[in-house]
MILOZA-647202 format. One record per residue (C-alpha): residue number from 1; x, y, z; residue in one letter. Coordinates in steps of 0.001 Angstrom, whole numbers, plus 500000, padded with zeros to 6 digits. Layout:
// residues N
num:NUM, x:X, y:Y, z:Z, residu:A
...
//
This chain:
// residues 469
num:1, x:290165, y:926508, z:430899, residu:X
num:2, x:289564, y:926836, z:434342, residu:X
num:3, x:293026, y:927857, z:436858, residu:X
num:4, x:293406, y:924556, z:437700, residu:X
num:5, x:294110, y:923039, z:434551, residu:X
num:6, x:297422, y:925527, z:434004, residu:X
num:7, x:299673, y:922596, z:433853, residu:X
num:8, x:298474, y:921114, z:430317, residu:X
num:9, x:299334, y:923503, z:428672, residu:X
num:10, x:302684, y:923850, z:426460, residu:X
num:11, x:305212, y:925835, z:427485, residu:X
num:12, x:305077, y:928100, z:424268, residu:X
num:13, x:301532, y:928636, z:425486, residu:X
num:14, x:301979, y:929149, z:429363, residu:X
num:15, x:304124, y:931575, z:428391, residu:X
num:16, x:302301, y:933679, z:426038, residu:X
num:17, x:299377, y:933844, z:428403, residu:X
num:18, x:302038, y:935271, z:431382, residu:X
num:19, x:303670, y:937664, z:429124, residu:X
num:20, x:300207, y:938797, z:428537, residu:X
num:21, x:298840, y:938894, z:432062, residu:X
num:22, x:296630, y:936541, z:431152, residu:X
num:23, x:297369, y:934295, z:434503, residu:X
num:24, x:300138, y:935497, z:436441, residu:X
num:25, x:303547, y:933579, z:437115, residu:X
num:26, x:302388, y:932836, z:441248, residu:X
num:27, x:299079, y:931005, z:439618, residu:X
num:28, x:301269, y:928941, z:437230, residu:X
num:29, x:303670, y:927926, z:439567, residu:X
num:30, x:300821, y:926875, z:442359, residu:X
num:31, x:299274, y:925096, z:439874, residu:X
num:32, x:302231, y:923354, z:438768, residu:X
num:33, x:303027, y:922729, z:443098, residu:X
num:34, x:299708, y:920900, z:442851, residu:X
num:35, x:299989, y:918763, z:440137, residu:X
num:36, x:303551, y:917850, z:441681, residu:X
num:37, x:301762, y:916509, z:444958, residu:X
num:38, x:299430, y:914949, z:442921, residu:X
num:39, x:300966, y:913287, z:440350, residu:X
num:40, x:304307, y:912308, z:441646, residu:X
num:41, x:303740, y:910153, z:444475, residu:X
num:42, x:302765, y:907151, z:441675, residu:X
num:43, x:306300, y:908197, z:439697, residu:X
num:44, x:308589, y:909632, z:441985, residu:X
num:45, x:310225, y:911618, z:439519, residu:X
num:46, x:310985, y:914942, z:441272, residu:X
num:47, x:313495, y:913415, z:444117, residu:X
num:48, x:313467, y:916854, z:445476, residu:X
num:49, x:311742, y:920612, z:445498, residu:X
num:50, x:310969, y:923609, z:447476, residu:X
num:51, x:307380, y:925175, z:446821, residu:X
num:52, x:308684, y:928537, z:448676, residu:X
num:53, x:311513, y:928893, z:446422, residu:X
num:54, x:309395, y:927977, z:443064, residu:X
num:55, x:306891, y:930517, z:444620, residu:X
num:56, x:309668, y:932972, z:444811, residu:X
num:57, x:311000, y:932380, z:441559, residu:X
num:58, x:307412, y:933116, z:440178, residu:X
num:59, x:306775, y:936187, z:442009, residu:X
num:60, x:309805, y:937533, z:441147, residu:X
num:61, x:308503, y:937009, z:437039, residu:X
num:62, x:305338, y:938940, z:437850, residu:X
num:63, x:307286, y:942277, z:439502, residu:X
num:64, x:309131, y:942031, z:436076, residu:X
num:65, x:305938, y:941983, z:434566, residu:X
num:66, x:304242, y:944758, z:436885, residu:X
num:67, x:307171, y:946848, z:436053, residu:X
num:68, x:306767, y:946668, z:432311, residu:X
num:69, x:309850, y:944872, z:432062, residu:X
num:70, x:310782, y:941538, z:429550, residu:X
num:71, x:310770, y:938242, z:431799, residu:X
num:72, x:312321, y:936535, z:429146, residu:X
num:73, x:310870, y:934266, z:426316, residu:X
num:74, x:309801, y:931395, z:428898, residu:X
num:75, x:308071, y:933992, z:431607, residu:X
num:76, x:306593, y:931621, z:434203, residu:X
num:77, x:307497, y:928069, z:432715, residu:X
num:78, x:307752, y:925876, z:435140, residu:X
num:79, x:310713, y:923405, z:434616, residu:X
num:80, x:312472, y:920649, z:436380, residu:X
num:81, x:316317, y:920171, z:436506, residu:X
num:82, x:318119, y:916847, z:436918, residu:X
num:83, x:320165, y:915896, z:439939, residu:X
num:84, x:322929, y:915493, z:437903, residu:X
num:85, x:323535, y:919310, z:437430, residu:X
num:86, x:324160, y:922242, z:439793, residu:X
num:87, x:321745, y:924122, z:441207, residu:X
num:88, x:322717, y:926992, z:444245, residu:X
num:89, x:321933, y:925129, z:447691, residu:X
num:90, x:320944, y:921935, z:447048, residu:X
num:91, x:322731, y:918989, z:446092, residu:X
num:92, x:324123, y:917688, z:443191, residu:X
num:93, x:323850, y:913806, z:444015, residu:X
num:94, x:323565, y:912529, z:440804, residu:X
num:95, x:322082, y:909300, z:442085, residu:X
num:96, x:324668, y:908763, z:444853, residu:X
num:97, x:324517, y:908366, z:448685, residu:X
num:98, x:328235, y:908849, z:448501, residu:X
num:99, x:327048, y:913046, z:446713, residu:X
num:100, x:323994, y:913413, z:448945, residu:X
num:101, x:325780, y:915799, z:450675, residu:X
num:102, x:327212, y:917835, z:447494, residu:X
num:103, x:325252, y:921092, z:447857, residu:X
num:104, x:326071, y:923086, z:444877, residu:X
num:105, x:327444, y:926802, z:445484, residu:X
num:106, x:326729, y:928120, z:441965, residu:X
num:107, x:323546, y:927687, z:439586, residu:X
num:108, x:325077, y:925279, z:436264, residu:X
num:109, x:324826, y:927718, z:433089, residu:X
num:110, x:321726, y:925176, z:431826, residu:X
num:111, x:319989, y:926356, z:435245, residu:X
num:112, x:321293, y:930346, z:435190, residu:X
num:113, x:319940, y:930456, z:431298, residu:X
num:114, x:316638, y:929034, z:431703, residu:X
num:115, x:315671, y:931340, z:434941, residu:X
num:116, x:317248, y:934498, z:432577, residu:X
num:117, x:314949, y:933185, z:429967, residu:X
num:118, x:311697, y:933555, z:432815, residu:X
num:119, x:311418, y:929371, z:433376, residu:X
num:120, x:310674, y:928846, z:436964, residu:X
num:121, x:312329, y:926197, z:438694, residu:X
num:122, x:309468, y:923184, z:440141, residu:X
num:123, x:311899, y:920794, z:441447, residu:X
num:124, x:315126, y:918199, z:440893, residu:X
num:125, x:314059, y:915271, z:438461, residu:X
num:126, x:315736, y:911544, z:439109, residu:X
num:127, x:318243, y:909528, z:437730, residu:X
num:128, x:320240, y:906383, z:437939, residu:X
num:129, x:323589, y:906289, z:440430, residu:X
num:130, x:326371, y:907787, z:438032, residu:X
num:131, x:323629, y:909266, z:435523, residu:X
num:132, x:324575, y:904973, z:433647, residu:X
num:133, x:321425, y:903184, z:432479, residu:X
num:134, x:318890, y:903644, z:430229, residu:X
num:135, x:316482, y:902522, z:433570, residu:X
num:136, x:315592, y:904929, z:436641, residu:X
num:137, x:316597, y:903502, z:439973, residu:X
num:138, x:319277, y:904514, z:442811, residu:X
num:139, x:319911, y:903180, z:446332, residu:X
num:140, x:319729, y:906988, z:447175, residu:X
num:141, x:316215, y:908469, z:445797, residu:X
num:142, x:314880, y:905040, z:445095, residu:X
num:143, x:312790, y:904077, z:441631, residu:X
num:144, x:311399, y:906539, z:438979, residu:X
num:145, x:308456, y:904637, z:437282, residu:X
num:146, x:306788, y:905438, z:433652, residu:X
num:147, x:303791, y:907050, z:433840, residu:X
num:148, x:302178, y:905410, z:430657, residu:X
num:149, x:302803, y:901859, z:431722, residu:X
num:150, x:304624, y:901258, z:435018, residu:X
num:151, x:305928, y:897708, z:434152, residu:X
num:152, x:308420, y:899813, z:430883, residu:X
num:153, x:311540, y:901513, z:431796, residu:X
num:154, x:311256, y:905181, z:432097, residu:X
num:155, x:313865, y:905391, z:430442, residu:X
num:156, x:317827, y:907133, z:431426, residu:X
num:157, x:319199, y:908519, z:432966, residu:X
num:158, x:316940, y:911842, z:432130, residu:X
num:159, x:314385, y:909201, z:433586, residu:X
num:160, x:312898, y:911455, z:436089, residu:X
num:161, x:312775, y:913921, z:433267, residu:X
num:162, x:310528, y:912287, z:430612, residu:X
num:163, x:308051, y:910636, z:433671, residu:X
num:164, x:307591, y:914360, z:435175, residu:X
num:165, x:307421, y:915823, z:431421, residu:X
num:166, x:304835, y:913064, z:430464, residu:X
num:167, x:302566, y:913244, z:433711, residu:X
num:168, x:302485, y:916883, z:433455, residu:X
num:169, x:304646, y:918047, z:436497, residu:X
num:170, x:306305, y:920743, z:434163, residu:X
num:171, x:306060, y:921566, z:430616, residu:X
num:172, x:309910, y:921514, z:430071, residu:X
num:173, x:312827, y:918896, z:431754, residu:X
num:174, x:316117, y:919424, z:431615, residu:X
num:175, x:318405, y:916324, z:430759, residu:X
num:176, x:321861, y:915397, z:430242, residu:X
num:177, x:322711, y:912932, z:426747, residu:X
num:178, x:326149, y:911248, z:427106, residu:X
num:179, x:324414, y:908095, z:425288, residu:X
num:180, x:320701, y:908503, z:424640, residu:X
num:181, x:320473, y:910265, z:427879, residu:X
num:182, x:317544, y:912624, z:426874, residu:X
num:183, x:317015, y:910895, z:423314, residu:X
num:184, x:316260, y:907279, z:425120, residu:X
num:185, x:313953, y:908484, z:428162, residu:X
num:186, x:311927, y:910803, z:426222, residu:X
num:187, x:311181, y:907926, z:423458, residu:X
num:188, x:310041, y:905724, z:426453, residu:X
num:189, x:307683, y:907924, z:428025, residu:X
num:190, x:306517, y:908839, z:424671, residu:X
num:191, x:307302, y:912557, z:424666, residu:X
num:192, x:309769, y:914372, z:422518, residu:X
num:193, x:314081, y:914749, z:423611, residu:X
num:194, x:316541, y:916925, z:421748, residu:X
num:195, x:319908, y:915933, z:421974, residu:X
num:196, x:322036, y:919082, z:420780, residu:X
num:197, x:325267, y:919565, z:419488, residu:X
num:198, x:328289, y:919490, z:421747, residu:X
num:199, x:329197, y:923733, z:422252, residu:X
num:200, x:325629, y:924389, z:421361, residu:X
num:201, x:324172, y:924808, z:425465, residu:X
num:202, x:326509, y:925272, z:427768, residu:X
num:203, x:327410, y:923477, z:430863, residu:X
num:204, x:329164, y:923319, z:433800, residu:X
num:205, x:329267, y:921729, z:437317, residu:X
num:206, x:331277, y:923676, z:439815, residu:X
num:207, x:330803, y:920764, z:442483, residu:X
num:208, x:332649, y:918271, z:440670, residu:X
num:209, x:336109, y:917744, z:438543, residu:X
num:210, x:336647, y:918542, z:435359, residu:X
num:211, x:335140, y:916037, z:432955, residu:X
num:212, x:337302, y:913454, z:430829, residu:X
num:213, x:337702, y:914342, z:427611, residu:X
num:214, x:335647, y:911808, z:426227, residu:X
num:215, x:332954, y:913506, z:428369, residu:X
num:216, x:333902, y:916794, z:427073, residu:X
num:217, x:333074, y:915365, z:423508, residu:X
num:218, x:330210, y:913850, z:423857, residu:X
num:219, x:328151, y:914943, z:426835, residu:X
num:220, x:325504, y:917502, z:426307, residu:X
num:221, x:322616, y:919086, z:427850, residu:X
num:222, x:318855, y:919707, z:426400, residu:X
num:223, x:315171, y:920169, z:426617, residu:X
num:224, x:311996, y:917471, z:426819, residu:X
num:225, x:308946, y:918900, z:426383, residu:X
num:226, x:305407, y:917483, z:425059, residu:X
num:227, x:305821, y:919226, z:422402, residu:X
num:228, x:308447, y:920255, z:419289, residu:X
num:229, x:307121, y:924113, z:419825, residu:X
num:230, x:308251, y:923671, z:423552, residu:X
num:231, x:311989, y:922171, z:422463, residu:X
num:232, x:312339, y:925004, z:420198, residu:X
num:233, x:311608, y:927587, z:422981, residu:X
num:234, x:313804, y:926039, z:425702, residu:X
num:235, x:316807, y:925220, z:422891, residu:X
num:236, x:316893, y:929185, z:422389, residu:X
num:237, x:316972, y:929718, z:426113, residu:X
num:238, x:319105, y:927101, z:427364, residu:X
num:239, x:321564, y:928148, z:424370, residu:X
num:240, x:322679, y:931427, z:425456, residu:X
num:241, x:326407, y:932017, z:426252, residu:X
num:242, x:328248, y:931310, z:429417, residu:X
num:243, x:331906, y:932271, z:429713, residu:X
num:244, x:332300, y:928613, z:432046, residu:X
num:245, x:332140, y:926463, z:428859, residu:X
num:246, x:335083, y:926556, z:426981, residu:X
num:247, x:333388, y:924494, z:424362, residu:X
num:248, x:329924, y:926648, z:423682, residu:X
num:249, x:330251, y:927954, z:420104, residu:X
num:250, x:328241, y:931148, z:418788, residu:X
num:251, x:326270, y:929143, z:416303, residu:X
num:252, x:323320, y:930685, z:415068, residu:X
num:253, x:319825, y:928908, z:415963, residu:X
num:254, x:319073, y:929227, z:412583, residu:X
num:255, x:320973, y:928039, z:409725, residu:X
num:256, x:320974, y:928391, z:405832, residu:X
num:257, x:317799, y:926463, z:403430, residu:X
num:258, x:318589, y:922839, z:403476, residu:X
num:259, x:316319, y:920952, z:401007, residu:X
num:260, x:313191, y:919040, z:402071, residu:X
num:261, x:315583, y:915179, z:402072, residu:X
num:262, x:315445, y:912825, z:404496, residu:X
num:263, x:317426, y:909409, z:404462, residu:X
num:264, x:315592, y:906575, z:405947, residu:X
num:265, x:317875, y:904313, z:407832, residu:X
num:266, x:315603, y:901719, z:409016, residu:X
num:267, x:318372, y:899472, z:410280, residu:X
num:268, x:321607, y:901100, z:410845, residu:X
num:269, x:324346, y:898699, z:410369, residu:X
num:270, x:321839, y:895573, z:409745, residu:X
num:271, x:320982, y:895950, z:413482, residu:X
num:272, x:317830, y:894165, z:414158, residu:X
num:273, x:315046, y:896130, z:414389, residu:X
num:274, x:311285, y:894857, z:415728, residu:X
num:275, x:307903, y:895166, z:413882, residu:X
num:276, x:306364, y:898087, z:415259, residu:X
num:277, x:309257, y:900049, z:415469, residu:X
num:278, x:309607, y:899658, z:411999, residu:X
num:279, x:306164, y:900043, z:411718, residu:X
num:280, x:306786, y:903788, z:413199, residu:X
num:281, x:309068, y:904675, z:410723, residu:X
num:282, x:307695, y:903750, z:407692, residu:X
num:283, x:304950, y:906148, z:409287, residu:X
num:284, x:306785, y:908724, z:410111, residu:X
num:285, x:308829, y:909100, z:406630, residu:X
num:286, x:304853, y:908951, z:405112, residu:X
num:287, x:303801, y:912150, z:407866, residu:X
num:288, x:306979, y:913566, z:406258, residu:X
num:289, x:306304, y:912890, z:402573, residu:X
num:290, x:303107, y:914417, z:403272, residu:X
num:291, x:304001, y:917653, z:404782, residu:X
num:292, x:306197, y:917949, z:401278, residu:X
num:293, x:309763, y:915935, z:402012, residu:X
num:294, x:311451, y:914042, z:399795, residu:X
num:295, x:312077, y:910366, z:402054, residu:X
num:296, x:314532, y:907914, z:400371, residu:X
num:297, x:315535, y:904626, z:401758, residu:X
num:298, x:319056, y:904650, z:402801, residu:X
num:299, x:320379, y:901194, z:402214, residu:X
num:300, x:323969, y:902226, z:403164, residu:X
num:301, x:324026, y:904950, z:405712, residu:X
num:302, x:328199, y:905679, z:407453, residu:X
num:303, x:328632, y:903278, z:410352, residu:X
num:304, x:327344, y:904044, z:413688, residu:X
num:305, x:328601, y:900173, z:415342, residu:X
num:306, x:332008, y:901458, z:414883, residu:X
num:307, x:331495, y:905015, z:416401, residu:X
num:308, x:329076, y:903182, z:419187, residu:X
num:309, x:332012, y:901042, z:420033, residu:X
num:310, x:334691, y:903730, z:420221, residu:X
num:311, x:331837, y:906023, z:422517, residu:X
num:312, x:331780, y:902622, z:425030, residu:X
num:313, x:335476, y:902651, z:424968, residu:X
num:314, x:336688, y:906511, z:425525, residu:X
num:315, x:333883, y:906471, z:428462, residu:X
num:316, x:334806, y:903223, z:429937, residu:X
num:317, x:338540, y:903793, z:429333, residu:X
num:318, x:337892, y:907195, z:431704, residu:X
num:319, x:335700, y:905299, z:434694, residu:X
num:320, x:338145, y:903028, z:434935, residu:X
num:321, x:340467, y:905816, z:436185, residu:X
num:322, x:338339, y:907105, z:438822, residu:X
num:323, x:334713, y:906247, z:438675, residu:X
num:324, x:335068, y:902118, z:438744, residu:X
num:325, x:336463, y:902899, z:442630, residu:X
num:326, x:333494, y:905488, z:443448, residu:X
num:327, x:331113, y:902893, z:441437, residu:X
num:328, x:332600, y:900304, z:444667, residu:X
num:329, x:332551, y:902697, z:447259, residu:X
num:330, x:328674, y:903605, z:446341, residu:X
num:331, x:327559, y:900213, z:446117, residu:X
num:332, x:324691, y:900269, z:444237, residu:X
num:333, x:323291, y:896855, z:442851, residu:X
num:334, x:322279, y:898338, z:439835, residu:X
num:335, x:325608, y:900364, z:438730, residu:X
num:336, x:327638, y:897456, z:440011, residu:X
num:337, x:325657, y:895232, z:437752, residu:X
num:338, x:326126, y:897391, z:434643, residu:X
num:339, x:329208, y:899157, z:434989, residu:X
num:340, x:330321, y:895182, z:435433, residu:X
num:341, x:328671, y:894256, z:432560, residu:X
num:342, x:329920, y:896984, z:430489, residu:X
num:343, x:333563, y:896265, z:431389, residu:X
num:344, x:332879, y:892443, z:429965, residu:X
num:345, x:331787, y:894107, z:426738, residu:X
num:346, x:334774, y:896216, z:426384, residu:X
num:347, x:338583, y:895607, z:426645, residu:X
num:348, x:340538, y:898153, z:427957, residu:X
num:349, x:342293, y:900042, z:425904, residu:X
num:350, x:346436, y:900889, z:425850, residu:X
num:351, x:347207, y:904640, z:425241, residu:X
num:352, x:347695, y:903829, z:421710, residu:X
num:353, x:344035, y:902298, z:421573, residu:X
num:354, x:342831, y:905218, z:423254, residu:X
num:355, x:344742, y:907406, z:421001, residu:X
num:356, x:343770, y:905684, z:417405, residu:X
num:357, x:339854, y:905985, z:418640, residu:X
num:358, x:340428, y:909637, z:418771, residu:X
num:359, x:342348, y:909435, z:415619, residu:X
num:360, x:339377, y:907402, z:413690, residu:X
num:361, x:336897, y:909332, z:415157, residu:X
num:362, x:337753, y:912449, z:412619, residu:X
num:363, x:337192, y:910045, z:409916, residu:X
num:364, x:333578, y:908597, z:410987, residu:X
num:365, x:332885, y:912291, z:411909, residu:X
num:366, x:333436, y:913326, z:408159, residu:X
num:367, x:331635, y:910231, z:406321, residu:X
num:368, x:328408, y:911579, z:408401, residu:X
num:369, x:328632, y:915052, z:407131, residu:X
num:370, x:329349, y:914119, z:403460, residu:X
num:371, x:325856, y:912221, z:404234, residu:X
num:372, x:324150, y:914538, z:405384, residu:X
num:373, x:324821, y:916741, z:402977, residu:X
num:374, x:323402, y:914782, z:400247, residu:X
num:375, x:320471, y:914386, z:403114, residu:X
num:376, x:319996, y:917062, z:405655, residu:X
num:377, x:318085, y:914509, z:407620, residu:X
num:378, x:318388, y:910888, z:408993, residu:X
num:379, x:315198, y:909275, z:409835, residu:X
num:380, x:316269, y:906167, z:412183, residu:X
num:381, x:315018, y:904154, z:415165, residu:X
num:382, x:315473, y:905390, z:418805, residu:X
num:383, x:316234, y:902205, z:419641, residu:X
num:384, x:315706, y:898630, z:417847, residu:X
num:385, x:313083, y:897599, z:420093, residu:X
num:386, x:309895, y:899252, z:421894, residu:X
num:387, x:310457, y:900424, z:425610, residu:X
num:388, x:312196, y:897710, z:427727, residu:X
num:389, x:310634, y:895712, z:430301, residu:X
num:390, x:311407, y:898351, z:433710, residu:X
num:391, x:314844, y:897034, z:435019, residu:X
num:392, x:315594, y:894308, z:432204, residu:X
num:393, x:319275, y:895191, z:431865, residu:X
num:394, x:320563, y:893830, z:435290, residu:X
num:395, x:318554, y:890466, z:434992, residu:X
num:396, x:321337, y:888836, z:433604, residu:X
num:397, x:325039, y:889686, z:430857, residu:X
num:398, x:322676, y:888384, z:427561, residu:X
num:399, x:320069, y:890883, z:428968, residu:X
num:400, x:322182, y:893703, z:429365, residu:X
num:401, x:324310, y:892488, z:425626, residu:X
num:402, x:320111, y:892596, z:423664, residu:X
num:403, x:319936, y:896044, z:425731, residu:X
num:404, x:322867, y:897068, z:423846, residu:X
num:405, x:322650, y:895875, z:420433, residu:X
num:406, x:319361, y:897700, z:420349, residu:X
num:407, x:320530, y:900452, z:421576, residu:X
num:408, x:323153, y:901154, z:419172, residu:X
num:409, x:321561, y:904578, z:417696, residu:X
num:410, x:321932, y:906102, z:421097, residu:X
num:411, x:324974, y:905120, z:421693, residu:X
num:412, x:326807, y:905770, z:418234, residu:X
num:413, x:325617, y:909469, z:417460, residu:X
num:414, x:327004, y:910834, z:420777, residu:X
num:415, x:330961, y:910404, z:419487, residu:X
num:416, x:330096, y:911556, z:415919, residu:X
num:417, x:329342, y:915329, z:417601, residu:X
num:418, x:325885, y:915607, z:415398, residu:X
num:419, x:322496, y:916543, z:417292, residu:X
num:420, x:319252, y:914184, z:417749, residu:X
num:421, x:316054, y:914279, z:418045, residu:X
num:422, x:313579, y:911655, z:419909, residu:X
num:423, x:310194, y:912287, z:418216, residu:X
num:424, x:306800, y:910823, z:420170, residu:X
num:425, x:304702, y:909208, z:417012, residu:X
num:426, x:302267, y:907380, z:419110, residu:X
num:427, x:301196, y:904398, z:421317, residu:X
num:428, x:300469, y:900604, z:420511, residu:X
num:429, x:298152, y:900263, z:423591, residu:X
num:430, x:299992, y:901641, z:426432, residu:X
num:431, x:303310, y:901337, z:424656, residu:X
num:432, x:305384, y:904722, z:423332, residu:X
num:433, x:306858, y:904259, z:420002, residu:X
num:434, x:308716, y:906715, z:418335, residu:X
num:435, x:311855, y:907717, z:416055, residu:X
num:436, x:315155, y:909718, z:416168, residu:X
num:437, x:316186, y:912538, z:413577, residu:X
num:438, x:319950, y:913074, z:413152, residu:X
num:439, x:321556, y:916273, z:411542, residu:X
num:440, x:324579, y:918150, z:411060, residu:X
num:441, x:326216, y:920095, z:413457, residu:X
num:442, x:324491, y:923200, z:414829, residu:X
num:443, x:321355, y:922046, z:412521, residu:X
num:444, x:318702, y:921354, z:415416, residu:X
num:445, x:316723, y:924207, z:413367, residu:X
num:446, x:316346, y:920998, z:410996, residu:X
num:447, x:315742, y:918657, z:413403, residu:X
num:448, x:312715, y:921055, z:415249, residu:X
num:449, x:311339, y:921735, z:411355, residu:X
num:450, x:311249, y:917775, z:410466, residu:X
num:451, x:310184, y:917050, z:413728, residu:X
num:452, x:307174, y:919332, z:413972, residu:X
num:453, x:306006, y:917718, z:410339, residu:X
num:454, x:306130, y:914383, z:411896, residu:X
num:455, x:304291, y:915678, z:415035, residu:X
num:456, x:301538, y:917319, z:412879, residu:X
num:457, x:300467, y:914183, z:411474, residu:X
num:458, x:299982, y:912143, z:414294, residu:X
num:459, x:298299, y:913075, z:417676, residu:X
num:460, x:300558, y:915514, z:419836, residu:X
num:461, x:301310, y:913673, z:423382, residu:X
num:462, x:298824, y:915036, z:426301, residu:X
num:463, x:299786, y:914730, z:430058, residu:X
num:464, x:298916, y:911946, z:431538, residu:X
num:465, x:297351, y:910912, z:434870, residu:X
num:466, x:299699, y:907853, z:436451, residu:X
num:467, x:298194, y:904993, z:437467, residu:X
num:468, x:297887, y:905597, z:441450, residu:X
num:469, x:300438, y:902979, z:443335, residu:X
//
C-alpha cells in the first residue's frame, strides 16, 4: 500500500503500523491533511481545522515513539471532534452564529482522552444549530451532505461525523447521542455509531452552563468508525476517567459471560417499519445465528413509545427555559422549524408532570433490564424507514410527525440509560441500511461482540470517494 493510501485504513490498523514504526505519525497525519482537501469540499463535513496543529499533534506521537516511550493505544489516529464539544482555542459553536465566537479555554475530557490515548486531532466535524435534527445544516457553517448519496440526510446531529468517517477524512469521529445523535448519522452514512452508557465516557464543556438534568441523563458521547474493531479501540480510550464528570462510573470494559441470546424486536411498539429495513434485520439475526447466537423473535419487547415520549418531554420541558429564547435570537430556519414543530408535539409539562416522568422513568428503566436479562441483546431497527430524503423534516408538521414515528428507537433508548449500537449491514443501491443493538448498562463489550458477528457476515464499509459538487 503505497503512502498515499494511509487513510483507508482502520484505526486498529493505522495504529499498529505507528506503534511499530512502520509509517510514522507526521506521514499519517499528511496523508489524512490530503484526503481532507480532497474529499471535503463535496461534503463539507470538517467546518474547521488547522494542518499545523494536526502536524504538531503528530510529531509530538513520533518523539514519544523515538524515545521508546507508549503513545497510547491509538498512536497517530487521526480523528475529528464535533463543534459541539470543547476543544482549547477554537470555538465551541455548536451550529450557532450567536457561539461563533465561543473559543474554548480547556480541551472537553472526550478530546483530553483521545490525544492521551495517541489519536491526533484532523479537524471540527458539523452539526445542526443546537446539535437538534437528525439532518446537517446551520445558518453558521452551512450544509453537511452524505457522501454515499447526496440527495439522503447525513444524518444528526453527529452529521459531519458519519460523512467525514464514511469518505475517509479520519478513521474515528467523535459524536454526541442525546437522541440518536451518533446512532442515527452513522446508520445514514452507512458506517457503524456506538451510543454508550451515560457515566461510561466522560464529558464536559467548560464554555457553557451546566446541562439540565434531563441532559445529564441522557446525553452521552462516543466513537464512529468504519469499523466495530475501531469502536472498540476508541470506547477504551475515550472511557478513561476525568475528575470533571460527576457522573463517569469505574465500570469495567469488560463484563461477566452473557449467553449467545438475542431478542429480535422487529417493530417496537407496532411502529411501522418498511420492507428493506426489515429486510436488514431478518439478515442480520441470520449473520448472528450463524456466527453461533441463539435469535428469538420478540413479540412483546418493554415499551420504548412511552420512554420516547417522556425523553421529548424532560428535553423540551428544559429548552423551554432557556434555549426556546436563544433558538429566537439565532434565527435559524431550520431550528425554528423543528424546535416549533416539536413544541406542537409536546405539551408542556407542570412540575408535577415533570416530576412523575422522572418518577416512571425508574419503572421503564427496570422492565428493560429484567429483558435483557432473559436476552443480553436487542436486535431492532435504527429507525423505521431507510435514510430520509436530505432536509425532509422542515418541509412541512406531517413531515416532521413520519420523521418521528420512525424514529422512535432513537429517541426512546436515550431515557432508559442502556447503550446502542448502529451497525452498517449494507447498501440497496446507493442506500445505507442497517440495525441497532441495545444492552444493559455498562455492556457495550456485548454490543462490540454481537456487532462484529453481524459485521463479519456482510461486507465491512470502505471509504468512499464523494461525488464531486
Amino acid at each position: 500500500m503505497g503512502m498515499t493510501e494511509l487513510w483507508r485504513l482502520s484505526a486498529t490498523e493505522l495504529a499498529a503500523r505507528v506503534r511499530a514504526r512502520d509509517v510514522s505519525a507526521a506521514e499519517a497525519a499528511r496523508d489524512a491533511l490530503a484526503r481532507l482537501d480532497a474529499a471535503n469540499p463535496a461534503i463539507n463535513a470538517v467546518v474547521a481545522h488547522s494542518a499545523e496543529q494536526t502536524m504538531a499533534e503528530a510529531a509530538a506521537v513520533d518523539a514519544a515513539l523515538a524515545l521508546g516511550e507508549d503513545p497510547g493505544p491509538m498512536a497517530g489516529v487521526p480523528v475529528t471532534i464535533k463543534v459541539n464539544v470543547d476543544q482549547k482555542g477554537w470555538a465551541t459553536t455548536n451550529g450557532l452564529r450567536i457561539q461563533r465566537g465561543l473559543v474554548a479555554e480547556h480541551d472537553n475530557p472526550v478530546v483530553s482522552n483521545l490525544r492521551r490515548a495517541g489519536a491526533v486531532v484532523l479537524g471540527r466535524t458539523n452539526t445542526p444549530a443546537f446539535s437538534l435534527r437528525w439532518f446537517t445544516r446551520n445558518s453558521l457553517h452551512g450544509h453537511t451532505r452524505n457522501p454515499r448519496d447526496p440527495s439522503l440526510t447525513p444524518g444528526g446531529s453527529s452529521g459531519g461525523a458519519a460523512a467525514a468517517v464514511a469518505a475517509g477524512i479520519g478513521a474515528v469521529a467523535h459524536g454526541t447521542d442525546i437522541a440518536g445523535s451518533i446512532r442515527y448519522p452513522a446508520y445514514a452514512c452507512g458506517v457503524h455509531g456506538l451510543r454508550p452508557t451515560p457515566g461510561r465516557v466522560a464529558a464536559f464543556n467548560a464554555s457553557g452552563p451546566e446541562r439540565a438534568i434531563g441532559a445529564q441523563l441522557t446525553a452521552v458521547s462516543g466513537p464512529i468508525a468504519r469499523t466495530v474493531a475501531d469502536l472498540r479501540l476508541a470506547l477504551a480510550a475515550m472511557a478513561r476517567p476525568d475528575p470533571r464528570d460527576p457522573w463517569w462510573v469505574p465500570a469495567p470494559l469488560e463484563g461477566p459471560p452473557a449467553p449467545k441470546r438475542a431478542a429480535l424486536c422487529a417493530s417496537p411498539d407496532g411502529m411501522a417499519v418498511q420492507a428493506p429495513v426489515a429486510a436488514a434485520l431478518r439478515d442480520a439475526a441470520r449473520r448472528l445465528e450463524a456466527a453461533g447466537w441463539i435469535v428469538e423473535e420478540a413479540p412483546n419487547p418493554p415499551p420504548l413509545a412511552e420512554p420516547a415520549r417522556l425523553q421529548l418531554m424532560l428535553w423540551l420541558a428544559e429548552m423551554r427555559r432557556g434555549v426556546g429564547a436563544a433558538v429566537a435570537r439565532e434565527a435559524d430556519p431550520d431550528a425554528t422549524a423543528v424546535y416549533g414543530c416539536m413544541e406542537r408535539l409536546c405539551p408542556e409539562p407542570d412540575f408535577h408532570a415533570f416530576q412523575d416522568g422522572l418518577q416512571r422513568r425508574a419503572g421503564l428503566v427496570r422492565e428493560w433490564l429484567l429483558f435483557l436479562e432473559r436476552f443480553p441483546i436487542a436486535l431492532m431497527p435504527v429507525s423505521g424507514e431507510p435514510p430520509f430524503r436530505d432536509n425532509s423534516d422542515v418541509e412541512s408538521f406531517a413531515a416532521f410527525e413520519r420523521i418521528m414515528a420512525a424514529q422512535l428507537p432513537q429517541v426512546g433508548l436515550p431515557l432508559l440509560g442502556l447503550p446502542g449500537l448502529a451497525v452498517a449491514t449494507g447498501l440497496e443501491g446507493a442506500v445505507p441500511l442497517g440495525v441497532q443493538l441495545v444492552a444493559g448498562r455498562y455492556r457495550e463489550d456485548l454490543l462490540l461482540a454481537a456487532g462484529e458477528a453481524i459485521e463479519a457476515g456482510g461486507v465491512p464499509p470502505a471509504p468512499i470517494d464523494p461525488e464531486p459538487v
